[in-house]
N, C-alpha and C positions, 0 to 999 in steps of 0.2 A: 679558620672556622668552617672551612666551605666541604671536609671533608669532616664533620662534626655530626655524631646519629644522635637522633630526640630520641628518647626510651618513653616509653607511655609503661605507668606501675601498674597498672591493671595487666599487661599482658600475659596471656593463658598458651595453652596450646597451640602452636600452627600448626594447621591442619596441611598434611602433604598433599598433590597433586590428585592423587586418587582418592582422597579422603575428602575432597572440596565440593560442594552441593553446589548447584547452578540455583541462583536465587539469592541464595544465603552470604557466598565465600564470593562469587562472582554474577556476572551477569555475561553474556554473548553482544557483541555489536561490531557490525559491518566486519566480521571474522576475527575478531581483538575478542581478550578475554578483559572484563572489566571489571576489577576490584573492588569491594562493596567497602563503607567505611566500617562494618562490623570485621571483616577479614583484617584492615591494615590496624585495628584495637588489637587481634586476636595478635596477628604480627610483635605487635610491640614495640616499633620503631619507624621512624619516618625513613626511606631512601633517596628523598630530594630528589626525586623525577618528576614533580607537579602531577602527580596523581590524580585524577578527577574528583575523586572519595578523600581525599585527606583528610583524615582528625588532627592534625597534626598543624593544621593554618598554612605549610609553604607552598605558597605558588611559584611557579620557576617567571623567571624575568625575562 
C-alpha cells in the first residue's frame, strides 16, 4: 500500500509551471516553492511527501 495514490474526484486542470499564480497554485518560503491546498485539489492526488497543504490527511511519519 505504501506505493498506493488517493485520487481526489474533483480534480480539474493542472496547471503547468508557467501557468501557476504565486498566491493561488503556490506561495514562496525561505526559497522553497510551497503548494497551496487549492493546487494539490487542482492535482488530484496525494504524492505522500507530507506536504504542508494536504487535502488528502497524510502526514509522513
Amino acid at each position: 500500500m505504501a506505493n498506493e495514490i488517493i485520487k481526489h474526484k474533483n480534480s480539474k486542470h493542472i496547471p503547468k509551471r508557467n501557468e501557476m499564480k504565486e498566491g493561488i497554485h503556490f506561495y514562496m518560503e525561505s526559497g522553497f516553492m510551497v503548494f497551496t491546498e487549492s493546487y494539490h485539489i487542482q492535482r488530484g492526488f496525494c504524492c505522500k511527501s507530507g506536504c504542508r497543504h494536504c487535502p488528502y490527511g497524510f502526514k509522513k511519519k
